[in-house]
C-alpha positions as CSV (number, residue, x, y, z in Angstrom):
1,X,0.0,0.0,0.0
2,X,2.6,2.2,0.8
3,X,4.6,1.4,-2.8
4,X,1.0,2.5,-4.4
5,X,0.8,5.9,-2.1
6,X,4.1,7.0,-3.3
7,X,3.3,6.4,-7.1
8,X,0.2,8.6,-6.4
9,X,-0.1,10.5,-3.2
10,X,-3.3,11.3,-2.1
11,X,-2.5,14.7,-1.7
12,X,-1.3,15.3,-5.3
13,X,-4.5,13.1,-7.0
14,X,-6.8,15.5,-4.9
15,X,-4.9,18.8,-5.5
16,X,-4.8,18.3,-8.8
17,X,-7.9,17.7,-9.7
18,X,-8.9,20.7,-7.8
19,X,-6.4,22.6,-10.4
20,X,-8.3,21.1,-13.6
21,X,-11.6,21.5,-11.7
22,X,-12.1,17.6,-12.2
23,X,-14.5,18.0,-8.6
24,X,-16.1,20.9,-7.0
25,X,-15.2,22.6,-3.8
26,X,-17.4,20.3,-1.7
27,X,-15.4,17.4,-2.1
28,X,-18.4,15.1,-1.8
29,X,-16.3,13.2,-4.5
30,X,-13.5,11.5,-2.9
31,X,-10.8,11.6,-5.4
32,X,-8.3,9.3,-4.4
33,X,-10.9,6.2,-4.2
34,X,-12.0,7.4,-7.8
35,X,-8.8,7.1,-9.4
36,X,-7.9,3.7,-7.8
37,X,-11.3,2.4,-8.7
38,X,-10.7,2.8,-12.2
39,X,-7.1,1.5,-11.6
40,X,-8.4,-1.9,-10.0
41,X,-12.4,-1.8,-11.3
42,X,-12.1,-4.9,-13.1
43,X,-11.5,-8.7,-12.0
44,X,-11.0,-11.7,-13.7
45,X,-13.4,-12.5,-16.3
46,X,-15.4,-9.2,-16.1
47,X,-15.5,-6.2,-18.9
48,X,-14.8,-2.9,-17.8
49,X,-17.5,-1.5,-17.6
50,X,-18.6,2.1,-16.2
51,X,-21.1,0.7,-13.9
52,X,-18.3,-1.9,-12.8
53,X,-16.4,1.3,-11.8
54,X,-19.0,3.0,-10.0
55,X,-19.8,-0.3,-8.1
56,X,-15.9,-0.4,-7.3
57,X,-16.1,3.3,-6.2
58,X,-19.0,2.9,-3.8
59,X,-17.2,-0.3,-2.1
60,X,-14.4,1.9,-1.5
61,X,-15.1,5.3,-0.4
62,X,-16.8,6.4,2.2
63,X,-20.2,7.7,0.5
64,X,-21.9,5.9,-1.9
65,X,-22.4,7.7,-5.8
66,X,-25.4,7.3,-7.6
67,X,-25.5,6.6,-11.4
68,X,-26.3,9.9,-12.5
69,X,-23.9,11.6,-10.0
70,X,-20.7,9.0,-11.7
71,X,-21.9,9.7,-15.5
72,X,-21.9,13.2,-14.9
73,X,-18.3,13.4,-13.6
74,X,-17.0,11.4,-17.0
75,X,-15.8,14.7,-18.7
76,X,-13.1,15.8,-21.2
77,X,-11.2,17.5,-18.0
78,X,-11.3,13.8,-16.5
79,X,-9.7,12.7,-19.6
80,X,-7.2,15.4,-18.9
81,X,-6.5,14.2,-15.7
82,X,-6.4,10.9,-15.9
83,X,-3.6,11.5,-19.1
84,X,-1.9,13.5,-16.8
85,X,-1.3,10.9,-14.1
86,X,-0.5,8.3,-16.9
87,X,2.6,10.9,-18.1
88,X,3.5,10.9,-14.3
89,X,3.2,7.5,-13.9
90,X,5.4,6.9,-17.7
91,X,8.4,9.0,-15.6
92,X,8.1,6.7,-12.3
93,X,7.4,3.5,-13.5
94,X,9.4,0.3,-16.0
95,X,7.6,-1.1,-18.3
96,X,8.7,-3.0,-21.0
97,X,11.7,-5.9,-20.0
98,X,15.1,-4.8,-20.0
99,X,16.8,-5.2,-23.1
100,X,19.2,-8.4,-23.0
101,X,21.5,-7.9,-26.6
102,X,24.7,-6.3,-25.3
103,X,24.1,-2.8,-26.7
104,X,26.2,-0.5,-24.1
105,X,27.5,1.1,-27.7
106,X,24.2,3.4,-27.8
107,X,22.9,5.9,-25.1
108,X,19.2,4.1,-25.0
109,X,17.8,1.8,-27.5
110,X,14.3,3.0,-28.8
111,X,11.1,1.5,-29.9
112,X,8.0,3.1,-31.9
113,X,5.1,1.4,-32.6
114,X,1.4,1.8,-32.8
115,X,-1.9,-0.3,-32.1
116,X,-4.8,-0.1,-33.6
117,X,-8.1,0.0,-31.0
118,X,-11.7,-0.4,-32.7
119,X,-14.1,1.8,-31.3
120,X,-18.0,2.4,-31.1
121,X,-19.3,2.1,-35.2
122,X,-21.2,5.9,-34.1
123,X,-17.6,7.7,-33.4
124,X,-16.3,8.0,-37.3
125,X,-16.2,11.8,-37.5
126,X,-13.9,11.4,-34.1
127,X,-12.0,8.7,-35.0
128,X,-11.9,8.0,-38.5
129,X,-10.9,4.1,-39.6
130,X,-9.5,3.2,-42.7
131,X,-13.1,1.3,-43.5
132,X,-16.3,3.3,-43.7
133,X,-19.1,2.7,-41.0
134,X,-16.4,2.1,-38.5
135,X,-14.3,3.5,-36.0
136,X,-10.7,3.7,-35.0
137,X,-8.2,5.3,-32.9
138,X,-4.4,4.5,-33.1
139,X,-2.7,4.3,-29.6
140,X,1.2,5.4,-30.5
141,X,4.6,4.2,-27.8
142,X,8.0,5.6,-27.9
143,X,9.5,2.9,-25.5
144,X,12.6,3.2,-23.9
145,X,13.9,0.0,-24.0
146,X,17.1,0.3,-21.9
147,X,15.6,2.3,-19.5
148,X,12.4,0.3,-19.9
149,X,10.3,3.1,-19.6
150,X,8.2,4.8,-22.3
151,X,9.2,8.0,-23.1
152,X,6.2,9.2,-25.3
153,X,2.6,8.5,-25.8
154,X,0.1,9.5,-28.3
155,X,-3.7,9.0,-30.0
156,X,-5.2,9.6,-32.9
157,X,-7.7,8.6,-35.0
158,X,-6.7,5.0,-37.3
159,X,-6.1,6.9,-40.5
160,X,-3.2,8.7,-39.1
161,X,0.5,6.6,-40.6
162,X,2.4,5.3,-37.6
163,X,4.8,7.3,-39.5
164,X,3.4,10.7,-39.2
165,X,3.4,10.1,-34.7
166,X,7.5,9.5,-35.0
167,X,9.1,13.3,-34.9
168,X,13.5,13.4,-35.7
169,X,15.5,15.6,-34.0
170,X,18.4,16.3,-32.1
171,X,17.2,14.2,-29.3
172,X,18.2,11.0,-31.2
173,X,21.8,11.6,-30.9
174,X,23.6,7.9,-29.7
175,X,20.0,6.7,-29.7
176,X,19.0,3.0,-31.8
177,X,15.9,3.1,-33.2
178,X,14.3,0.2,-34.2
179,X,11.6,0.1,-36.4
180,X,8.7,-1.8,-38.1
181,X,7.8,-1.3,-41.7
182,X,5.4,0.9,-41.2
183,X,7.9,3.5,-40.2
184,X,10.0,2.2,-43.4
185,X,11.1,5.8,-45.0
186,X,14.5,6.6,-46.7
187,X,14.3,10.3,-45.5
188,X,13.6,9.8,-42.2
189,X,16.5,7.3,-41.9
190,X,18.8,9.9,-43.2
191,X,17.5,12.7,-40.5
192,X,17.9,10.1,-38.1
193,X,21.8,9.3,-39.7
194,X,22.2,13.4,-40.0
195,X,21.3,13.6,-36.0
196,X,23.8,11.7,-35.4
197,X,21.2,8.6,-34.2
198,X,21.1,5.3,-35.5
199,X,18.6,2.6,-36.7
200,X,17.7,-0.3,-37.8
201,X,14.6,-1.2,-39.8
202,X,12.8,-4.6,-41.7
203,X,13.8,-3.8,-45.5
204,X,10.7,-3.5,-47.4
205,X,9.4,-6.2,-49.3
206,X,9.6,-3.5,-53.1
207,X,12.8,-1.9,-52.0
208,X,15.8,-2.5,-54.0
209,X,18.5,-0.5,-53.4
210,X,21.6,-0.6,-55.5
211,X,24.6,-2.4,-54.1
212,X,27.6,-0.1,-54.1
213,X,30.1,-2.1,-52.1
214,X,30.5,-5.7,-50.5
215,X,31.3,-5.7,-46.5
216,X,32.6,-8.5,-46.2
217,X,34.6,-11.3,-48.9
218,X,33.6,-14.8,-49.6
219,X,36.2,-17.4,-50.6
220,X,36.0,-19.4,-53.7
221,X,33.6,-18.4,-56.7
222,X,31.6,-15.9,-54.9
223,X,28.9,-14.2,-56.8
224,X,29.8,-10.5,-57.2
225,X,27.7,-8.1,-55.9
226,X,29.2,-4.5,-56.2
227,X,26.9,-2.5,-59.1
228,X,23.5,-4.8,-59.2
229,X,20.1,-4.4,-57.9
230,X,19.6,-6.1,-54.7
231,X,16.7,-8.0,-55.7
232,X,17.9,-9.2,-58.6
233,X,21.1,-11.1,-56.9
234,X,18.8,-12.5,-53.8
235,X,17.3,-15.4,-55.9
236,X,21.1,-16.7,-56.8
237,X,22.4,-16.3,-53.2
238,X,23.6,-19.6,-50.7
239,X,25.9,-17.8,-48.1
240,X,24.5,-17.4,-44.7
241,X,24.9,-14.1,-44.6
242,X,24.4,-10.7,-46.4
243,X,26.4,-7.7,-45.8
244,X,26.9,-4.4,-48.5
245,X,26.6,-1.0,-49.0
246,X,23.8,0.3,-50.6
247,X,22.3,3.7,-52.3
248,X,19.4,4.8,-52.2
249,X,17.4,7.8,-53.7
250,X,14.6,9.9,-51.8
251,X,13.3,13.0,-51.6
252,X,13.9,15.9,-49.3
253,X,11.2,17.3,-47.3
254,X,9.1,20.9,-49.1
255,X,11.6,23.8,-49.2
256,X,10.7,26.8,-51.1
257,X,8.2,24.8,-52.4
258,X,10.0,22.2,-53.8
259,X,11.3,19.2,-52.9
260,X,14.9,18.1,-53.9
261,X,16.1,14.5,-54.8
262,X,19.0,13.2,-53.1
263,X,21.0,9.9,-52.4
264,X,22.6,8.2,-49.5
265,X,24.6,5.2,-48.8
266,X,23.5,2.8,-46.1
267,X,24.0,-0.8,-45.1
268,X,21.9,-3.7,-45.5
269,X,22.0,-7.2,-43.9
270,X,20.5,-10.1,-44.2
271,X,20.2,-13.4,-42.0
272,X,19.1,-16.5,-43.9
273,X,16.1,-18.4,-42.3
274,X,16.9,-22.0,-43.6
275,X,13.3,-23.0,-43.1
276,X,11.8,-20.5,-45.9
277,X,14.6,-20.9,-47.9
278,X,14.8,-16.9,-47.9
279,X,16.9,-13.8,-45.9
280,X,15.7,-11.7,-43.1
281,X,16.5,-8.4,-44.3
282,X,17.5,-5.4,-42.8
283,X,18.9,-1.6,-43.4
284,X,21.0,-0.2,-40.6
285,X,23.4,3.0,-40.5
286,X,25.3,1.0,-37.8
287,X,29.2,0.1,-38.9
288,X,29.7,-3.7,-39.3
289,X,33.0,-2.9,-36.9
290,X,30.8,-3.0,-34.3
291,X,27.9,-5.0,-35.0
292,X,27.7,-8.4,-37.3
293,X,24.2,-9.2,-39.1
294,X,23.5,-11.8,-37.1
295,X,24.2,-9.2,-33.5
296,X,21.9,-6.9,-35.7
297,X,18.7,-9.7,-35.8
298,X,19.3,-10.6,-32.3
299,X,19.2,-6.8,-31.3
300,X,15.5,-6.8,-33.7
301,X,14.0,-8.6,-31.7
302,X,14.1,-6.4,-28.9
303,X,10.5,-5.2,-30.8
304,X,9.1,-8.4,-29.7
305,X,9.2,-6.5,-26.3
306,X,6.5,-3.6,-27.9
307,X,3.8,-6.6,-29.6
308,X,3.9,-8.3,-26.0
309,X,3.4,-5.1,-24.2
310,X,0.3,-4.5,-26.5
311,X,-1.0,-7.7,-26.4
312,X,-1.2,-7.5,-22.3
313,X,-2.9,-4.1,-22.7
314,X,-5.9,-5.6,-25.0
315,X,-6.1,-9.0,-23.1
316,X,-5.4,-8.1,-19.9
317,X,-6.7,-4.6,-19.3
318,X,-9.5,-4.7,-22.4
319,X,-7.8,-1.6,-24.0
320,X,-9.9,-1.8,-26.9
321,X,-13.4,-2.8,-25.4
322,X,-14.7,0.2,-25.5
323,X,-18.7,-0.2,-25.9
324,X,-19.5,3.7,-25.6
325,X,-20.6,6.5,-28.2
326,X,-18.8,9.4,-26.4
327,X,-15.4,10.6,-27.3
328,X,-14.1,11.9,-23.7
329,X,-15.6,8.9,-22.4
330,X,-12.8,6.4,-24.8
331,X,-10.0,8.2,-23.6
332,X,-11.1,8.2,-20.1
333,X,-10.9,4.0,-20.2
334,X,-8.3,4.2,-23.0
335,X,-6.2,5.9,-19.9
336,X,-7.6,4.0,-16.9
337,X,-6.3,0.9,-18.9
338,X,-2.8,1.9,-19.2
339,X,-3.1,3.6,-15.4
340,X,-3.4,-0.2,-15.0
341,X,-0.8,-1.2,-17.0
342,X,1.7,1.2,-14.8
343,X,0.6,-0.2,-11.7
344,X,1.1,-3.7,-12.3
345,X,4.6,-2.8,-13.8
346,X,5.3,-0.9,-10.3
347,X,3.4,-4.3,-7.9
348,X,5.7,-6.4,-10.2
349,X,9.2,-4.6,-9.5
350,X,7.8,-4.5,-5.7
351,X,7.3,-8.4,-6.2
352,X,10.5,-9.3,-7.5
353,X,12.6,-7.2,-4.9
354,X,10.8,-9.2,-2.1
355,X,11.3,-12.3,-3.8
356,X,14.0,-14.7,-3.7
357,X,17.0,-14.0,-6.5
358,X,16.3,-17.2,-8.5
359,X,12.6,-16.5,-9.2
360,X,11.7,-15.2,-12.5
361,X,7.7,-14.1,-13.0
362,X,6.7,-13.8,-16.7
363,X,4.8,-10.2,-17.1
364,X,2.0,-11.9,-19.0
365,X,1.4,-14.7,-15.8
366,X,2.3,-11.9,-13.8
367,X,-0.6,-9.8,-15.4
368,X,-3.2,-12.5,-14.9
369,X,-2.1,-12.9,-11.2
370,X,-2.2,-9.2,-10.6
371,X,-6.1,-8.7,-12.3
372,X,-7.2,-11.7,-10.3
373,X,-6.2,-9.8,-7.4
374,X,-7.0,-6.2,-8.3
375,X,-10.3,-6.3,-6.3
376,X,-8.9,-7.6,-3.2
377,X,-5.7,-4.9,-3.8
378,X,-8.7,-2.0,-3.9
379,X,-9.9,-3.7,-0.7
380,X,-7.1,-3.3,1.3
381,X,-6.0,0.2,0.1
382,X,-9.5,1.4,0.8
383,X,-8.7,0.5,4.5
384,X,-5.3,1.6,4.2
385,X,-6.4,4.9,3.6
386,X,-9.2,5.3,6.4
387,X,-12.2,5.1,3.7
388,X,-15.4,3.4,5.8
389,X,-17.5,2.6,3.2
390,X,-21.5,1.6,4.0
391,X,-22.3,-1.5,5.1
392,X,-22.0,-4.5,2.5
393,X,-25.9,-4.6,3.1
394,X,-26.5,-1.7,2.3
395,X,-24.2,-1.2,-1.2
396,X,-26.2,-4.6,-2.3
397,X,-29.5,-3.2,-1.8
398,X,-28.5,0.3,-3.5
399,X,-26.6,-1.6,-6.4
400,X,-29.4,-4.2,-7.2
401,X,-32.6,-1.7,-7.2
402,X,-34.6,-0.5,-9.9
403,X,-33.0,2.7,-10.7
404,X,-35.7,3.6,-13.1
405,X,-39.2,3.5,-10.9
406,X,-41.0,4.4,-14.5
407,X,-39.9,1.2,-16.5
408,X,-42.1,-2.2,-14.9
409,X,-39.8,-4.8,-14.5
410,X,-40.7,-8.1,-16.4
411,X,-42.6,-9.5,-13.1
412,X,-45.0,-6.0,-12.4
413,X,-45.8,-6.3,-16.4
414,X,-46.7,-9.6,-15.9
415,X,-48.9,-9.4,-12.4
416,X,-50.7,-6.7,-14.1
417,X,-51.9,-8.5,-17.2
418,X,-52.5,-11.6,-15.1
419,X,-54.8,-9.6,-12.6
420,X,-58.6,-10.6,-13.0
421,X,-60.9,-7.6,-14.5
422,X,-64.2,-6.5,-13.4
423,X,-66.5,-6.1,-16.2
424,X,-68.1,-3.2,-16.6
């Protein structure tokens, strides 16, 4: 309890939401047990759901909410909040695994990547999918990996290219990047070379680059390499392993209006996968002095760490059931999921400090463990923070009740066409 606390004081959830005017002066709400509801409002085998979260609220707090009184506090400046406290959490809490390819040659190795979260089919003008009569919004991760944190985090609607969310600059100086093709640009490589950063990316399946130099010499009658296209050589090659220089041609961003052509040299490897009879292929700016193809594929999968993360936040924390028609309201759950997400990762590293040295806990076991616990966790913090919430009693009788006294429930419709008439 006191691990959760210092992630988020009481003090700082309550003060502010006062400064985004998330409650009123009153305080009837009691922030703290709001926040942590939607942290831990879920258990194993049930939906979030925003009645699940009120019913989480009331058994926490020490005054119960009605229904009206929760919907109405589901606002764009809740959204707000709630994003802020996941950008405070991103700065206090790892997330994905550490990194385990030896790669003390860069400052921090990077990951982007994006998900794809389908939404309610009456939000297209919000979030606009690729498909019509649907909806879409793309969730966007900048992950650390050597820190394991993740450094940036960003929505918008499906349409948006994974590539557009990914922003060069000088901050990528000794920093590996390591993409997916969807982030597959020649331009952006060289801003990324020009910054003095460094990548590797999957070589698209219609890029052929022109070979320009060989990397590394093969005994005996070696095909030659030096002036063809690369696809045209790939069909003829045996060797294990590729390794050249290649050029490629691209064009500049607008300047003036225009946009210039221009050419750079980068290197390309590839890892033959004996199975498919075929290479992995890669393109890199990183020297072969330092790294071989094959440390470049082991250092590639490092992006297996990004598709695992992603997959615990849509199986574990249901970050894309979202069965609602208002916009604030999907980014409200979209951040109470990965609130989720944070607090696991920070129970985890509590977990494995207090265990012994040879255990190891998998973060997707881990993640089952920890949502078929979160309601007990809620429990327990409730207490640990004074709440005295009404009697269970009384919580059952207000949670089951008709809450709509004009709508006959199946039994009153059917006592009332069952009761004798009186003829007139």
């Amino acid at each position: 309890m006191r691990r959760l606390t210092t992630l988020f004081p009481s003090e700082f959830l309550q003060e502010h939401a006062e400064e985004l005017g998330v409650v009123e002066r009153d305080r009837k709400l009691q922030i703290p047990a709001f926040v942590w509801a939607f942290v831990f409002g879920f258990a194993a085998g049930e939906s979030r759901t925003l009645a699940g979260f009120r019913r989480c609220y009331n058994s926490t707090a020490d005054e119960t909410i009605s229904p009206g009184g929760f919907y109405q506090r589901l606002t764009p400046t809740l959204a707000e909040y709630l994003r802020d406290l996941v950008e405070r959490g991103l700065d206090e809490v790892a997330v994905p695994n550490a990194v385990d390819a030896d790669i003390d040659r860069f400052r921090d190795v990077m990951i982007a990547d994006g998900t794809v979260l389908r939404l309610h089919e009456f939000l297209p003008d919000q979030f606009e999918a690729r498909h019509e009569e649907q909806a879409g919004a793309k969730l966007h991760l900048l992950h650390n990996a050597t820190e394991q944190t993740i450094e940036q985090l960003d929505t918008a609607n499906e349409k948006t290219h994974d590539s557009t969310l990914f922003k060069t600059g000088p901050w990528l100086e000794n920093r590996l990047m390591l993409f997916d093709l969807a982030y597959f640009k020649y331009g952006r490589f060289a801003l990324i070379d020009e910054n003095d950063g460094y990548f590797v990316s999957r070589l698209k399946q219609n890029a052929n680059p022109l070979i320009t130099a060989e990397l590394r010499e093969w005994r005996g009658r070696a095909i030659p390499l030096e002036g063809k296209q690369l696809r045209a050589v790939l069909d003829d090659l045996d060797r294990k392993y590729i390794d050249v220089e290649v050029e490629v041609e691209f064009k500049r961003g607008p300047y003036n209006g225009t946009r210039s052509l221009d050419t750079k040299r980068f290197r390309v490897v590839g890892v033959r996968d004996e199975d498919a009879d075929d290479y992995h292929l890669y393109m890199t700016n990183v020297a072969r002095e330092e790294f071989f193809p094959a440390d470049l594929a082991e250092i590639y999968r490092c992006r297996w760490e990004v598709e695992l993360l992603f997959r615990e936040l849509k199986t574990q924390y249901e970050l894309d059931e979202f069965d609602t028609s208002d916009e604030h309201v999907v980014r409200i759950l979209l951040y109470a999921a990965l609130l989720s997400l944070l607090v696991s990762r920070d129970l985890l590293d509590l977990v494995t400090e207090q265990a012994d040295d040879e255990l190891v806990f998998p973060t997707e076991r881990w993640a089952a463990t920890f949502r078929s616990h979160a309601q007990l966790i809620l429990h327990e913090l409730g207490e640990f923070l004074g709440y005295s919430p009404p009697p269970l009693l009384g919580r059952l009788i207000e949670d089951a009740q008709k809450i709509h006294k004009q709508r006959p429930i199946l039994q009153e419709t059917l006592a009332t066409a069952t009761q004798p008439r009186c003829e007139a």
